[in-house]
TIDREN-875994 format. One line per 8 residues: for each residue x, y, z of C-alpha. Coordinates in steps of 0.2 Angstrom, whole numbers, always signed. Example, Ala and Ser with C-alpha at 12.3 -4.5 7.8 and 13.67 -1.06 7.14 Angstrom:
residues 2
+62,-22,+39 ~ +68,-5,+36
This chain:
residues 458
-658,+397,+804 ~ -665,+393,+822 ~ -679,+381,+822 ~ -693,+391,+831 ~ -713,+389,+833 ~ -718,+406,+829 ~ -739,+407,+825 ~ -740,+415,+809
-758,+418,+815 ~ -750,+434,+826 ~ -731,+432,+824 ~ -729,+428,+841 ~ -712,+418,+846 ~ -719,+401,+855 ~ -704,+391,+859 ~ -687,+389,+852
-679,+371,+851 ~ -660,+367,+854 ~ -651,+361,+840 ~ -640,+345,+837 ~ -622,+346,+837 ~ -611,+337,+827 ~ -605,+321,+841 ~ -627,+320,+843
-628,+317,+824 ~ -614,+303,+823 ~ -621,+296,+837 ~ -639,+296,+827 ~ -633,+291,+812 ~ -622,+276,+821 ~ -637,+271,+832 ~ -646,+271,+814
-634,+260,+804 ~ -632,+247,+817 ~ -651,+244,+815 ~ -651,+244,+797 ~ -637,+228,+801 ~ -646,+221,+813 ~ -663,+207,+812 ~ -675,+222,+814
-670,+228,+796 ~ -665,+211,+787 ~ -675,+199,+796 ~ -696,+194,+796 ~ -705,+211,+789 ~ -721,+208,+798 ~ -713,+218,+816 ~ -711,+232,+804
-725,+232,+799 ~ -736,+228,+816 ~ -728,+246,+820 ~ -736,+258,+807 ~ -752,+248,+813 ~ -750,+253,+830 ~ -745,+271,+822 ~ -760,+271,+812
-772,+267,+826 ~ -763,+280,+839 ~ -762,+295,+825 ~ -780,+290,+822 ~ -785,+293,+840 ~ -774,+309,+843 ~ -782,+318,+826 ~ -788,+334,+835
-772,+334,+846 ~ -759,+334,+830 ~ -771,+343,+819 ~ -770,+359,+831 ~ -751,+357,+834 ~ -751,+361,+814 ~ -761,+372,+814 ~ -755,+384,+825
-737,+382,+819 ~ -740,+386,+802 ~ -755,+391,+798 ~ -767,+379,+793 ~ -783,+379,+793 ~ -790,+367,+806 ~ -801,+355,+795 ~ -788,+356,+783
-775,+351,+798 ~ -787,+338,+800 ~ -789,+330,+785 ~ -768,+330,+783 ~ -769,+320,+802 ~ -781,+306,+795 ~ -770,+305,+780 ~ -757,+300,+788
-765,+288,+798 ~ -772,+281,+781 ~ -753,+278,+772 ~ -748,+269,+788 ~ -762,+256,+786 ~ -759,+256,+769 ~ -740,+250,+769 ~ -747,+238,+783
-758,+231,+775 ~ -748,+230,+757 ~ -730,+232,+759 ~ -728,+211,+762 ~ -735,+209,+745 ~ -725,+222,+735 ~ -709,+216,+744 ~ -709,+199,+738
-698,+189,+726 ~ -703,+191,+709 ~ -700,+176,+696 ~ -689,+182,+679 ~ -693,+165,+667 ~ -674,+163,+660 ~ -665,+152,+648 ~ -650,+153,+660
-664,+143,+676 ~ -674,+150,+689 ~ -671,+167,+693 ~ -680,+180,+702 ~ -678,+196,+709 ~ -679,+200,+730 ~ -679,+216,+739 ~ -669,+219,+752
-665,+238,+761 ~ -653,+249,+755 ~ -647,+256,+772 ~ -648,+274,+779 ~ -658,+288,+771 ~ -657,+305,+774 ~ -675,+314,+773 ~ -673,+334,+769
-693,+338,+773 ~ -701,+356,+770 ~ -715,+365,+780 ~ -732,+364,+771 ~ -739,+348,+776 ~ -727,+343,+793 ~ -734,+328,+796 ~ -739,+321,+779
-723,+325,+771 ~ -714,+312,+784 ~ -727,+300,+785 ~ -724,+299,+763 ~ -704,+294,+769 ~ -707,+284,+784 ~ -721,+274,+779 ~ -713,+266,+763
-693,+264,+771 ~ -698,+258,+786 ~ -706,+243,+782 ~ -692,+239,+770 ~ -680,+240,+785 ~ -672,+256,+779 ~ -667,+269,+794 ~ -670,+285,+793
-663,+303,+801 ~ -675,+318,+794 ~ -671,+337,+794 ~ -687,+344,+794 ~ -692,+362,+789 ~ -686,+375,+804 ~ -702,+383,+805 ~ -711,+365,+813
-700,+359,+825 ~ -715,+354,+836 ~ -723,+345,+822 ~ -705,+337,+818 ~ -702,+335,+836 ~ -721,+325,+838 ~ -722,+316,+824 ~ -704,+307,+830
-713,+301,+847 ~ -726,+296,+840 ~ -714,+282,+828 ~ -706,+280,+847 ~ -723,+278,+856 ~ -726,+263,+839 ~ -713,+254,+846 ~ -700,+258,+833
-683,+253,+839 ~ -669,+267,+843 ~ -664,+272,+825 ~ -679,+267,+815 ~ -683,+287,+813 ~ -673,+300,+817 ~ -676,+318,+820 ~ -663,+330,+819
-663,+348,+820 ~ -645,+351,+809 ~ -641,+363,+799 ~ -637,+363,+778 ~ -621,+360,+781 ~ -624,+346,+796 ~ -634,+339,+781 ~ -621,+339,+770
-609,+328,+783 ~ -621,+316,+780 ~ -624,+316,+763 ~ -606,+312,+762 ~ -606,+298,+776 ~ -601,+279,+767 ~ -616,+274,+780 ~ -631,+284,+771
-637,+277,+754 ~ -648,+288,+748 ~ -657,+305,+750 ~ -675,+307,+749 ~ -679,+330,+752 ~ -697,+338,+744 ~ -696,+356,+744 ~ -689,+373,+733
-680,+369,+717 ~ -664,+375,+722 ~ -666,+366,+741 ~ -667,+349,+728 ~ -653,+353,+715 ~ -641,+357,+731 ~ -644,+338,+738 ~ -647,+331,+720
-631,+337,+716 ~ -621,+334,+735 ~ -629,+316,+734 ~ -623,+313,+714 ~ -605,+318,+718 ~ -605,+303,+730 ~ -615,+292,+717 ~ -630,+290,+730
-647,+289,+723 ~ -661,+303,+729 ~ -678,+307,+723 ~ -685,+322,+723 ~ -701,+332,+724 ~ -700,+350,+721 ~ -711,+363,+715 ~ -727,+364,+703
-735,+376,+691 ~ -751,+366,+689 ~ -765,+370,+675 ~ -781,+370,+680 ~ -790,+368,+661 ~ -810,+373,+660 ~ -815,+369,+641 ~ -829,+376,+633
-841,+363,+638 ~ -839,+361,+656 ~ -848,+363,+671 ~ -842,+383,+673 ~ -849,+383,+692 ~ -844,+367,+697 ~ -825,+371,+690 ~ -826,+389,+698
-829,+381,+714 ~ -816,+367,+714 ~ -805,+379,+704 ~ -805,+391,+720 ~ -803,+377,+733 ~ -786,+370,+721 ~ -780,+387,+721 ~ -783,+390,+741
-783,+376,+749 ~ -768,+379,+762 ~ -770,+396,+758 ~ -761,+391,+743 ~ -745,+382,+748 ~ -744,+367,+740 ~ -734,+361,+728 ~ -747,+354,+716
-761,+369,+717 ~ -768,+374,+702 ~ -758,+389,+698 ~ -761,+392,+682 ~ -782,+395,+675 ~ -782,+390,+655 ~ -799,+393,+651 ~ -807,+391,+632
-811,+408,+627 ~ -830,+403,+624 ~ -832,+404,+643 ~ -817,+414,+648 ~ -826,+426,+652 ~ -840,+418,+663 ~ -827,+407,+670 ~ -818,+422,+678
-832,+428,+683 ~ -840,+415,+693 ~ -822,+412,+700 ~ -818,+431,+708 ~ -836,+427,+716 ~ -829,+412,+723 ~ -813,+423,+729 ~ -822,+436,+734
-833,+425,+748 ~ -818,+419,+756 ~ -817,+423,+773 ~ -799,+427,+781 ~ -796,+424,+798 ~ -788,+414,+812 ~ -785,+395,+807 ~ -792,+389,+822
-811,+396,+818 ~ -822,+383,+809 ~ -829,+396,+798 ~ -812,+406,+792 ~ -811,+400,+775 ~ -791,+408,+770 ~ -779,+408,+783 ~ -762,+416,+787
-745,+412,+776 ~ -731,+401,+785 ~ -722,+415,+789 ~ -718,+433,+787 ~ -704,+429,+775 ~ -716,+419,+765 ~ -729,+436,+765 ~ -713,+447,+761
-710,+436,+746 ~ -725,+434,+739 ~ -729,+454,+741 ~ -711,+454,+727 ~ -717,+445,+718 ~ -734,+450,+712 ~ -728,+469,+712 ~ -716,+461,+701
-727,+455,+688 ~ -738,+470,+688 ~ -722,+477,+685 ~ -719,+468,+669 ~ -737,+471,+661 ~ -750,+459,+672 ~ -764,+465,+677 ~ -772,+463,+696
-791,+458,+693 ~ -794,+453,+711 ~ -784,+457,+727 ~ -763,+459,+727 ~ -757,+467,+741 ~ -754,+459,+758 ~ -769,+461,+771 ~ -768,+480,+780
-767,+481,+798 ~ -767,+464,+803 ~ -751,+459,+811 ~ -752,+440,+803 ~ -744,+434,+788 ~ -761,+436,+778 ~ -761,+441,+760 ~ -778,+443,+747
-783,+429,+737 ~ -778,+439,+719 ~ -782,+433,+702 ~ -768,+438,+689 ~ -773,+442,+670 ~ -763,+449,+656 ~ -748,+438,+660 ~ -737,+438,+642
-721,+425,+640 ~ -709,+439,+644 ~ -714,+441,+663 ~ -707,+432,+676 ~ -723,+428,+681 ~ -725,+416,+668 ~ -713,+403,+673 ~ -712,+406,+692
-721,+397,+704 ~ -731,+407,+716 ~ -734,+400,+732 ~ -748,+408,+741 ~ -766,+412,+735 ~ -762,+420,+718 ~ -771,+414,+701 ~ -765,+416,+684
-778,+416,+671 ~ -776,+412,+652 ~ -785,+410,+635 ~ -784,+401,+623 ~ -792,+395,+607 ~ -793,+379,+604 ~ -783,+360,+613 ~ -768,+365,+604
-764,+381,+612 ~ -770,+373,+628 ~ -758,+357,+626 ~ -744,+372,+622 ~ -746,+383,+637 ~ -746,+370,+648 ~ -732,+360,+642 ~ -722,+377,+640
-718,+377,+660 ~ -699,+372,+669 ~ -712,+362,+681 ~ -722,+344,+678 ~ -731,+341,+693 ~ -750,+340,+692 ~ -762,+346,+683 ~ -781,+346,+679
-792,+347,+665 ~ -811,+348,+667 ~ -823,+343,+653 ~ -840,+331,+653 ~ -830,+324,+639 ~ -818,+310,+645 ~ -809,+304,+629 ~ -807,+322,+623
-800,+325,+642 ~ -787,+308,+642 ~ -780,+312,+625 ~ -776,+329,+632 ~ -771,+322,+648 ~ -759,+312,+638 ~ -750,+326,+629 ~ -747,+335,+643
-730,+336,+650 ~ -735,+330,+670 ~ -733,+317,+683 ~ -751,+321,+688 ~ -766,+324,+678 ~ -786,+323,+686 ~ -801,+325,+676 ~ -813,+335,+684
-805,+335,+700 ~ -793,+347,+708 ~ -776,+338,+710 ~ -776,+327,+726 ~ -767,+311,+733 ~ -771,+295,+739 ~ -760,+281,+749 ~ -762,+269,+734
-758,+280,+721 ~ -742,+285,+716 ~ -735,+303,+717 ~ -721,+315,+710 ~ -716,+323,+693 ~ -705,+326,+680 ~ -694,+342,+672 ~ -690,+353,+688
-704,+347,+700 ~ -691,+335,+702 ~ -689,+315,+699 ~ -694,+299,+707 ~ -712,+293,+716 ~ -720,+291,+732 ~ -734,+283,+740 ~ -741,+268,+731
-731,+251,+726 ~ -717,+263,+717 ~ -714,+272,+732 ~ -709,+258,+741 ~ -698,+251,+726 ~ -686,+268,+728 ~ -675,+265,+740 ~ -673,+244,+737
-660,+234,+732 ~ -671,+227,+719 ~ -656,+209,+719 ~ -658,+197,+703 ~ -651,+177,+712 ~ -651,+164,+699 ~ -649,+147,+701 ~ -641,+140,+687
-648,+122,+676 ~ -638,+109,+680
């Protein structure tokens, strides 16, 4: 697949970008493990980490630069481009700021004498990055394993090779040293080369459930470690007793936001049949007031898909689950005469086990509501899901809210709140959305060799 910058705004081609061939990714990959070896990745941490402060403070003067560079290449409404920018610049300062203290030697009190455990870098890491947040998903990898002394070569998502292409100068710009942060515009197979590679120690990819069981499995055969973030079927629970505006509102923003291309949107509505009703009422209002449009206006409210593959698939897939018995409440077709990739926020009822619908992850603005009768059938629906990512459950009341939270089958769970993220606060899932954390003091524990040294009693 060619990496291109096509504006899925229009569909018009921007620029094509030249890809690396095989002797360019030895030499990257040899440039990258002789820093790994070198006093830059085993020596004092604090030049690490003086350079995501300098990242931090330049990404933080560039954010309306960056944020249109997104934008334009896949999509994203420009606030929203924004707000992805400032959160990047936020997980730089934050492993600045923390990584010293989570690295340090911890004490193990032993009968055998004093023990403790330090960590050191692993080595090279392969990063296999997708689309939906081009900045934020390498900022996540970067952030964490560079201030551990890990090297890193990326293959970002072919559709935001400028993004790609900018975020590595920036790290350069930093004053990360040759090797630090790679780009590299490779292909599967140039991938697998490297997942093979003695030098490269683990594998770190977020994206498509069969993009992570290709590298989970390349990396096992080679005993390597990877972690892996895939895709989501988030709940989005309204109980009886909850604020029914207030959860229409946020409701439509989780399921929108990024016109609906994100792993931990809230996918699927479970709403207590007290209020079903109501609920979906005040939420097809909230769809209906959306206003489609070019990314870069203030006031468009739902911009275009990431591509025209993406619109094509998300067309199947919704005409496939009216096929087998949902019914379309709201929206469901693509948007006529328009020559972006736009499609109609739609809301999904009637869905039974039977249709595909039920398990697959749609990723675009499509809603699935359900019914239900009571926390048990709640607890059920949600858990009966291939994904555990995120998930949210609104209700004034909190215990009844964390002794659901805690049945339910997720690495995620906010209590009136759509799903979001945080520097400081630890993300990933479990079942098919994949294994493994970023961001917060786990993140940073993943790719360690976490080394016990004991000194024996005399």
């Amino acid at each position: 697949m060619p990496y291109q910058t096509v504006n899925p705004f229009n569909n018009k081609l921007i620029k094509e970008y030249q890809t690396h061939n095989d002797q360019q990714v030895e030499q990257a990959l040899t440039t990258a493990h002789e820093l790994y070896k070198s006093d830059w990745a085993q020596g004092d941490i604090k030049p690490r980490l003086q350079v995501l402060r300098k990242l931090s403070e330049i990404i933080s003067s560039r954010v309306e630069e960056l944020a249109k560079i997104a934008s334009e290449e896949m999509g994203k409404l420009i606030q929203q481009s924004r707000g992805e920018v400032k959160l990047c610049a936020e997980i730089a300062r934050y492993y600045a700021d923390n990584a010293e203290e989570f690295l340090k030697p911890v004490k193990y009190p032993s009968d055998l004498g004093e023990a403790w455990v330090e960590n050191s870098p692993v080595g090279v890491l392969v990063a296999v990055e997708p689309w939906n947040f081009p900045y934020y998903q390498l900022m996540r990898v970067l952030a964490p394993n560079l201030a551990a002394g890990n090297s890193i070569l990326v293959k970002h998502a072919g559709i935001v090779p400028h993004c790609a292409e900018t975020f590595e100068k920036l790290v350069t710009e930093a004053g990360a040293p040759k090797g630090a942060y790679t780009n590299l515009f490779i292909s599967q197979d140039q991938v697998a080369a490297l997942i093979d590679d003695d030098r490269v120690q683990g594998v770190a990819l977020t994206g498509s459930e069969k993009a992570g069981s290709i590298v989970a499995a390349r990396a096992a055969s080679k005993l390597k470690k990877s972690t892996l973030e895939l895709g989501g079927n988030d709940i989005f629970a309204v109980l009886e007793d909850s604020d029914l505006d207030k959860a229409a509102k946020i409701g439509a923003q989780a399921r929108l936001n990024n016109a609906g291309q994100v792993c931990t949107a809230a996918k699927r509505f479970i709403v207590h049949e007290k209020v079903a009703d109501k609920f979906l009422e005040k939420f097809t209002a909230q769809f209906k007031a959306v206003k489609i449009g070019d990314p870069m206006d203030e006031s468009t409210t739902l911009g275009p898909l990431s591509s025209a593959d993406a619109l094509k698939g998300l067309v199947k897939q919704v005409d496939d689950a009216v096929k087998h018995g949902a019914k379309i409440h709201y929206g469901g077709k693509a948007v006529a005469n328009n020559p972006g990739n736009f499609f109609e926020p739609t809301i999904l009822t009637h869905i039974e086990r039977k249709n595909p619908a039920y398990f697959d992850e749609f990723f675009g603005p499509v809603a699935q509501v359900y019914v239900v009768k009571n926390d048990d059938e709640l607890v059920k629906l949600a858990n009966d899901s291939h994904y555990g990512l995120g998930g949210a459950i609104f209700t004034p009341d909190i215990d009844r809210a964390k002794k659901l939270a805690s049945r339910i089958d997720t690495g995620m769970v906010y209590i009136n709140s759509l799903t979001d993220t945080a520097p400081e606060l630890p993300f990933g899932g479990v079942k098919r959305s994949g294994y493994g954390r970023e961001l917060s003091d786990l993140g940073i524990k993943e790719f360690v060799n976490q080394k016990l040294v004991v000194i024996a009693k005399s």
